[in-house]
KOLLOKOL-253819 format. One record per atom (N, C-alpha, C): atom name; x, y, z. Coordinates in nm, 3 decimals, always signed. Each point is the difference from the previous one (the first is absolute). Example, Ala and Ser with C-alpha at 12.3 -4.5 7.8 and 13.67 -1.06 7.14 Angstrom:
residues 2
N, +1.319, -0.569, +0.780;
CA, -0.089, +0.119, +0.000;
C, +0.090, +0.120, +0.000;
N, -0.035, +0.105, -0.072;
CA, +0.082, +0.119, +0.006;
C, -0.077, +0.109, +0.073;
end
This chain:
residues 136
N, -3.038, +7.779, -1.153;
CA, -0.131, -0.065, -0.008;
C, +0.017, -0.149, -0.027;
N, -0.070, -0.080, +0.055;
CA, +0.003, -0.142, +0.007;
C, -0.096, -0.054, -0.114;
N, -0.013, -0.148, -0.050;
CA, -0.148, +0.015, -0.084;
C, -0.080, +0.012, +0.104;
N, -0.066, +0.021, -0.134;
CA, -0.147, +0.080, +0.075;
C, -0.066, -0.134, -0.016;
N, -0.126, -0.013, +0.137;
CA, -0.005, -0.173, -0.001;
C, -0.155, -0.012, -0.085;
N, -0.010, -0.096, -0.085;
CA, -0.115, -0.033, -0.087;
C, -0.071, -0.095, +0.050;
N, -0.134, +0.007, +0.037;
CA, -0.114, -0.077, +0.001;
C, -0.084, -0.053, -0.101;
N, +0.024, -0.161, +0.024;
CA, -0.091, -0.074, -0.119;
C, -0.115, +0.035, +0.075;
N, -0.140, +0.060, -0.113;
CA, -0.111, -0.041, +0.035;
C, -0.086, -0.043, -0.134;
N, -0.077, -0.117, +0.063;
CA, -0.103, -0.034, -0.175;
C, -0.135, +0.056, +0.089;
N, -0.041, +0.002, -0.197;
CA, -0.165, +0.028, +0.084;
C, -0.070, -0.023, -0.138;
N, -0.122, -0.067, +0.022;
CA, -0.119, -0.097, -0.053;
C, -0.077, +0.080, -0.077;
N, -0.007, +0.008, -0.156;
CA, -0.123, +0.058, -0.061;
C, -0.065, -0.125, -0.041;
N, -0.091, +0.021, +0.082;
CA, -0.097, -0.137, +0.028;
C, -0.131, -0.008, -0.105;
N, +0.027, -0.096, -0.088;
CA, -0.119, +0.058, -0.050;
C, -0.092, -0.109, +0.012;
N, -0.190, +0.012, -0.020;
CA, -0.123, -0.081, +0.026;
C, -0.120, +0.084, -0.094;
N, -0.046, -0.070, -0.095;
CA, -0.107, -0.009, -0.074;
C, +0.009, +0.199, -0.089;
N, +0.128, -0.011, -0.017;
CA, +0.034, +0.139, -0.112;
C, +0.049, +0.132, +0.116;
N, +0.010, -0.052, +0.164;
CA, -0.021, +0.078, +0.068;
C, +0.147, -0.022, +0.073;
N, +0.054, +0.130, +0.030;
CA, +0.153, -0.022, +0.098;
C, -0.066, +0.083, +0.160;
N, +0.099, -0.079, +0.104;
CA, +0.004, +0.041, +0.084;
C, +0.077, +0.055, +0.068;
N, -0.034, +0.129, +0.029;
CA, +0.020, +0.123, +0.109;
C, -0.005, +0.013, +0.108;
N, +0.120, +0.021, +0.084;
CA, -0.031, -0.003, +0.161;
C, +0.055, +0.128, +0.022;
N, -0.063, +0.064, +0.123;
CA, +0.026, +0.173, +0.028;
C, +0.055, -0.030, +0.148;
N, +0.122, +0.102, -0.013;
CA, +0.061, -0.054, +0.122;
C, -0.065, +0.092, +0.112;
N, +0.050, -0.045, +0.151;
CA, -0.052, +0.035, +0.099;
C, +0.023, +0.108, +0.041;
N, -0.058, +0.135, +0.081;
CA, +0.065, +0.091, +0.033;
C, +0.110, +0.015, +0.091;
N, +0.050, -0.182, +0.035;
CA, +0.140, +0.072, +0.094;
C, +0.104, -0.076, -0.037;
N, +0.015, -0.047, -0.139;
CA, +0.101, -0.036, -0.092;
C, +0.046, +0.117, -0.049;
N, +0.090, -0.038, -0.069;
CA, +0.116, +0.105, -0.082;
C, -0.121, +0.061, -0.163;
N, +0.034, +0.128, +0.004;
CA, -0.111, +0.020, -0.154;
C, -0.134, -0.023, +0.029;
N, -0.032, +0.026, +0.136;
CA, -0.140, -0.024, +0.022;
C, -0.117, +0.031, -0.098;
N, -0.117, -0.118, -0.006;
CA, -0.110, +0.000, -0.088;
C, -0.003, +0.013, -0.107;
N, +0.164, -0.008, -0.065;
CA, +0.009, -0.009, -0.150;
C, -0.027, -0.134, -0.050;
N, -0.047, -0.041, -0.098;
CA, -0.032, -0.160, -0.050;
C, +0.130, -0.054, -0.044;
N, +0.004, -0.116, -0.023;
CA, +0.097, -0.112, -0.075;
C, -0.045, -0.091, -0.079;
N, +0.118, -0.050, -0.016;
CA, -0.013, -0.184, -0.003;
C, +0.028, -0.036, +0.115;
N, -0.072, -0.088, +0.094;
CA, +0.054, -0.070, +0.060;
C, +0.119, -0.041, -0.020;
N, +0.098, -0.098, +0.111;
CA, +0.101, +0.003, +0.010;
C, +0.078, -0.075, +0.119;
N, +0.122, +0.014, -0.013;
CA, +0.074, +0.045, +0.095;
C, +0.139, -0.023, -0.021;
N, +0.104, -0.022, +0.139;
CA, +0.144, -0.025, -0.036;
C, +0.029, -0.115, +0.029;
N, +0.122, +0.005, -0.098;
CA, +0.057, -0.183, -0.049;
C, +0.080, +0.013, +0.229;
N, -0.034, -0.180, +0.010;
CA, +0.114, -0.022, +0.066;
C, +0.135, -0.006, -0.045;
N, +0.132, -0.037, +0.123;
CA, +0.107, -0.016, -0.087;
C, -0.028, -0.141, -0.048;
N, +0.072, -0.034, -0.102;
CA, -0.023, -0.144, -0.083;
C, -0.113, -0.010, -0.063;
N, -0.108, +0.024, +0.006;
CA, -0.114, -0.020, -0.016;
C, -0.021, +0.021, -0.190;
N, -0.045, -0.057, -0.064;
CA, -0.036, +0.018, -0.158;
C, -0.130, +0.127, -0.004;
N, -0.006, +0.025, -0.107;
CA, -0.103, +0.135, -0.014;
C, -0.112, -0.064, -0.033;
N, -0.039, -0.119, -0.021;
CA, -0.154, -0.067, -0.029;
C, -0.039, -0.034, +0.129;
N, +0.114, -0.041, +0.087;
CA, -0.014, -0.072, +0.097;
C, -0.028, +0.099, +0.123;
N, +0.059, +0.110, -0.022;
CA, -0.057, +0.125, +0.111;
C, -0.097, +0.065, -0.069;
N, -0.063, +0.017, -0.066;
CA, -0.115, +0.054, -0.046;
C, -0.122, -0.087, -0.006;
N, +0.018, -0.114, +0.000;
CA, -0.123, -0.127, +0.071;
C, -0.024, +0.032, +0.178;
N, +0.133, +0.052, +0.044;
CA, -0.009, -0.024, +0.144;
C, -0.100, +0.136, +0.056;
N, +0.041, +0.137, -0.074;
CA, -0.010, +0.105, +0.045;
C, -0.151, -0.006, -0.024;
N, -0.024, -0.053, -0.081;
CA, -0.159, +0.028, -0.081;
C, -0.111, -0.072, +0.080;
N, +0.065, -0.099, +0.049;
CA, -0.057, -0.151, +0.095;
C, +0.011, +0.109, +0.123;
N, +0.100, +0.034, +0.077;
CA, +0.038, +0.024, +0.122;
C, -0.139, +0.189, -0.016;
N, +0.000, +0.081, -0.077;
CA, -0.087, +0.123, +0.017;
C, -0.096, -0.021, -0.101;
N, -0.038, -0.073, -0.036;
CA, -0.183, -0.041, -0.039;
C, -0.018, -0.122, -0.029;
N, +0.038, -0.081, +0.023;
CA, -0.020, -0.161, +0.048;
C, -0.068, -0.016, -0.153;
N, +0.058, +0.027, -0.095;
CA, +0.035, -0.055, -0.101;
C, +0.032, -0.121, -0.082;
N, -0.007, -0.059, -0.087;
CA, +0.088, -0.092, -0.013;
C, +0.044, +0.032, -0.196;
N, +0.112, +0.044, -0.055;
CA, +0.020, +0.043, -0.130;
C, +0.113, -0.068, -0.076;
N, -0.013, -0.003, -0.120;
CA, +0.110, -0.060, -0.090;
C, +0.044, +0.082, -0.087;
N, +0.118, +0.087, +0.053;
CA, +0.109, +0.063, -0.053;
C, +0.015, -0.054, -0.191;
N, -0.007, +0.116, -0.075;
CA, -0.051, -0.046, -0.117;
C, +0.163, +0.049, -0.108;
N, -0.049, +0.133, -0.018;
CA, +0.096, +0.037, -0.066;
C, +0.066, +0.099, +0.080;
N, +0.170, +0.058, -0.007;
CA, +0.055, +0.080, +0.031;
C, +0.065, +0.141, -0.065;
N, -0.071, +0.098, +0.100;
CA, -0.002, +0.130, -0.138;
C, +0.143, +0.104, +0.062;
N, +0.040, +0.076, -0.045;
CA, +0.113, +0.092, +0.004;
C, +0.042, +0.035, +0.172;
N, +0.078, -0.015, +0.059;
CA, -0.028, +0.076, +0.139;
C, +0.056, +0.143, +0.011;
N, -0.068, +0.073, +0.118;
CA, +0.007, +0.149, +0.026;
C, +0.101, -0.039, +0.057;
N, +0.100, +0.141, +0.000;
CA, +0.050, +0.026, +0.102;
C, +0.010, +0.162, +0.040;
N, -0.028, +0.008, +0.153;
CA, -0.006, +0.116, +0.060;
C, +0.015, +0.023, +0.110;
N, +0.036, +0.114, +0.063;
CA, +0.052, +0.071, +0.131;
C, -0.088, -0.007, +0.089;
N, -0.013, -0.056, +0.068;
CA, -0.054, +0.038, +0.184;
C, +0.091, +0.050, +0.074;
N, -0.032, +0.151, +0.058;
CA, +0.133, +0.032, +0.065;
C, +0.070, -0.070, -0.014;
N, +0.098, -0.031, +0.069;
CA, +0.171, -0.071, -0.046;
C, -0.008, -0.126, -0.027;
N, -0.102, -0.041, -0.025;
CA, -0.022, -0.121, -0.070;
C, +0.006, -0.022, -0.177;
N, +0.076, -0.114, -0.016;
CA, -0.063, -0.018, -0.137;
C, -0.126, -0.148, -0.029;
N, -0.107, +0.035, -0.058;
CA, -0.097, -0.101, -0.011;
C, -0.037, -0.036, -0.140;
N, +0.047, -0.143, -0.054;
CA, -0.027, -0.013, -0.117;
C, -0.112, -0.098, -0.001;
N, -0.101, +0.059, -0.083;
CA, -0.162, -0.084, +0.022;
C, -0.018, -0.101, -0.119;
N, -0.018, -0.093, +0.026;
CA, +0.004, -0.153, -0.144;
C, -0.140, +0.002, +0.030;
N, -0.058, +0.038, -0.137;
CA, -0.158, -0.088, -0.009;
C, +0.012, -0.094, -0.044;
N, -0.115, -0.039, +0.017;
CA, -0.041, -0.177, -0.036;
C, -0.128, +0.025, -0.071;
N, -0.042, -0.027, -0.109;
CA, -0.161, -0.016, -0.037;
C, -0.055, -0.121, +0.086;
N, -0.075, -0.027, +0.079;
CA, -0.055, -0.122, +0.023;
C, -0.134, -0.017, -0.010;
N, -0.030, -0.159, -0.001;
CA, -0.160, -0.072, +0.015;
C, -0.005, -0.003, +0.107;
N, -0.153, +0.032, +0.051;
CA, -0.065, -0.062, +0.104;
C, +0.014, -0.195, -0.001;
N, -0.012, -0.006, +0.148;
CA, -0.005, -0.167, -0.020;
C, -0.112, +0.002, +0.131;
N, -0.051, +0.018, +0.084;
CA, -0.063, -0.002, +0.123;
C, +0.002, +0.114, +0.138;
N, -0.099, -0.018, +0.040;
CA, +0.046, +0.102, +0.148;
C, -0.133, +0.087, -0.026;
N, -0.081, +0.051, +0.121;
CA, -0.029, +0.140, +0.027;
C, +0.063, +0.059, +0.076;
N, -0.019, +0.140, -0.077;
CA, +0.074, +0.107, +0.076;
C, +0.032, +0.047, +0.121;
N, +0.037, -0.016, +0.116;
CA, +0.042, +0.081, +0.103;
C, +0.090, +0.056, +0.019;
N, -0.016, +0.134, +0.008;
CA, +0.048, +0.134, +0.050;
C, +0.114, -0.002, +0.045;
N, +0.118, -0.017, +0.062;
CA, +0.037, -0.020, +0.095;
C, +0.125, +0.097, +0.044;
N, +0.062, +0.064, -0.111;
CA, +0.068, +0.152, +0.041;
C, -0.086, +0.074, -0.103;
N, -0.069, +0.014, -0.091;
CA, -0.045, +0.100, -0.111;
C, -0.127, +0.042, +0.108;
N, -0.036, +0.133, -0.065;
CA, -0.107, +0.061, +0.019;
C, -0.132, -0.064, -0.079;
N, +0.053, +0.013, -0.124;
CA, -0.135, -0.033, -0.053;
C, +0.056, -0.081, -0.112;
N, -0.049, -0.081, -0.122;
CA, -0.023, -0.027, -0.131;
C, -0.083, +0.006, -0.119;
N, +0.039, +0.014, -0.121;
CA, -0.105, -0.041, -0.090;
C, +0.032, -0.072, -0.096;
N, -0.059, -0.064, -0.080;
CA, +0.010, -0.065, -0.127;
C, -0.013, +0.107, -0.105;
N, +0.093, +0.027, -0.029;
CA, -0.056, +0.114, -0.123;
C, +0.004, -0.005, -0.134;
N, -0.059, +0.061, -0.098;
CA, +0.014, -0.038, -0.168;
C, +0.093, +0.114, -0.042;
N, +0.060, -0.143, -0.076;
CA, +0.142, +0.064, -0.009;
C, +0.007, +0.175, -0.050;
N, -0.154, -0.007, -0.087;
CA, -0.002, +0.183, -0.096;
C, +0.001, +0.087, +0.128;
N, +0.028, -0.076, +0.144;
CA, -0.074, +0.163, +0.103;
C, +0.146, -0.037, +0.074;
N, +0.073, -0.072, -0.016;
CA, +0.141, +0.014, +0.087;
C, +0.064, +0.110, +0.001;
N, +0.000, +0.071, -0.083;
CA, +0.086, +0.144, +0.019;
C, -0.086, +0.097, +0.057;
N, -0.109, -0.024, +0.087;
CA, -0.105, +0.111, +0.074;
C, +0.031, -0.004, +0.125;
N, +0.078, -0.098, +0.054;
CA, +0.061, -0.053, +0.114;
C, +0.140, +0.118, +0.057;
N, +0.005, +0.038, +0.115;
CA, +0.103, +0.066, +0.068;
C, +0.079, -0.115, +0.020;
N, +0.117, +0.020, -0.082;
CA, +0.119, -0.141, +0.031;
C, +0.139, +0.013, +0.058;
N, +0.070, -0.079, +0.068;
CA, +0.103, +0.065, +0.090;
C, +0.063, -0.035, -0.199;
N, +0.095, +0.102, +0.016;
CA, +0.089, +0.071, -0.132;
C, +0.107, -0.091, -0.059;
N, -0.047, -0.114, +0.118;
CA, +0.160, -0.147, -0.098;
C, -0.087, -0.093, -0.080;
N, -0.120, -0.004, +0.008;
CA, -0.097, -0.102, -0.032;
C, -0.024, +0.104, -0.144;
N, -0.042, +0.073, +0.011;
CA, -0.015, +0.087, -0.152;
C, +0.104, -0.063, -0.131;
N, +0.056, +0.011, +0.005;
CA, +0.108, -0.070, -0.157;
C, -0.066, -0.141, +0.020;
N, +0.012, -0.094, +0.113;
CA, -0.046, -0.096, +0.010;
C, -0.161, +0.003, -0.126;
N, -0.048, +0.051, +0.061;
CA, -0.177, +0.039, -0.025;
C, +0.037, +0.041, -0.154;
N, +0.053, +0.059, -0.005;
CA, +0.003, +0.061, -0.171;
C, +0.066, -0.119, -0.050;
N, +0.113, -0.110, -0.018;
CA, +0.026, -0.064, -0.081;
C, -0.101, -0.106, -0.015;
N, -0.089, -0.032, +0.131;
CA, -0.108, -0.120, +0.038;
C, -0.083, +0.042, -0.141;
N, -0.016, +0.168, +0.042;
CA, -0.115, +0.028, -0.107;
C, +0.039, -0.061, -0.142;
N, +0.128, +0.122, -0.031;
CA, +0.023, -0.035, -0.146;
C, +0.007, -0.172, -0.038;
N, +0.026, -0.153, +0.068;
CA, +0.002, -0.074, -0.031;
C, -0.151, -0.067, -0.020;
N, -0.075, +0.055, +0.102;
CA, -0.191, -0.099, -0.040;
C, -0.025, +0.136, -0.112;
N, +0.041, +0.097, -0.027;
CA, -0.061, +0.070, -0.096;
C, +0.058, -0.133, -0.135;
N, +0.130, -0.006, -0.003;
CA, +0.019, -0.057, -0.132;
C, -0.067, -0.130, -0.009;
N, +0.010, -0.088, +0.114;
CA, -0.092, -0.134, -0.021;
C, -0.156, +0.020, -0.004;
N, -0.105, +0.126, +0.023;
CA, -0.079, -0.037, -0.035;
C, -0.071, -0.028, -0.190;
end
C-alpha cells in the first residue's frame, strides 16, 4: 500500500447577526443533500485563508474574513483521505448566489444540530458549539 493521498479542504462557519450559514449540497455531488459548511479544496501552494476567501467568493459570491481557526477533521472518502480545517469567519459583503449548493440558510446557532450533516462537519459543529456556548 502506498500513502493513502490526503485532501486539504477548508470550509467557512460563517457567521451574521448571531446566525451561521448552511449550505445543502446538490443531489449530484458526493453525500447528496446533506448540509455543511461551505467550503472547499486548498490549491497546491495556496494558504488556507487564502483558499477559503476564493471558494466562498467563487460558490456564493461572497466576500469573508477568515477569523479564527478551529481543530481539523480528518476522514475517509473511499480511498481518499480528507482532512477538513474550519475557519470561524465574518461576513464582509456579497449576496448570495447559489452556484453549486442546492439551497441555504442562515441558521440560529440553538437549531444547528436539526440539520442532516455530511458526518466530517459534525465534530466540526460540536466544537463550534462548545466554543460560542462558553463565550456567551
Amino acid at each position: 500500500m502506498g500513502d493513502v493521498h490526503s485532501i486539504k479542504v477548508v470550509c467557512a462557519i460563517l457567521e451574521q447577526h448571531n446566525r451561521v450559514l448552511v449550505t445543502q449540497r446538490n443531489q449530484n455531488m458526493a453525500q447528496p443533500l446533506l448540509w455543511e459548511f461551505p467550503g472547499g479544496k486548498l490549491e497546491p501552494d495556496e494558504e488556507e485563508e487564502q483558499a477559503l476567501i476564493r471558494e466562498i467568493k467563487e460558490e456564493l459570491q461572497l466576500d469573508i474574513l477568515p477569523v479564527k481557526r478551529l481543530t481539523p477533521v480528518s476522514y475517509a472518502l473511499g480511498d481518499k483521505l480528507l482532512e477538513l480545517i474550519p475557519y470561524i469567519c465574518h461576513y464582509k459583503a456579497g449576496a448570495i448566489q447559489l452556484v453549486e449548493h442546492k439551497a441555504y440558510q442562515w441558521a440560529e446557532r440553538s437549531r444547528l444540530r436539526n440539520y442532516n450533516w455530511c458526518p466530517a462537519d459534525l465534530p466540526v459543529l460540536e466544537e463550534y458549539l462548545q466554543l460560542t456556548q462558553l463565550s456567551l
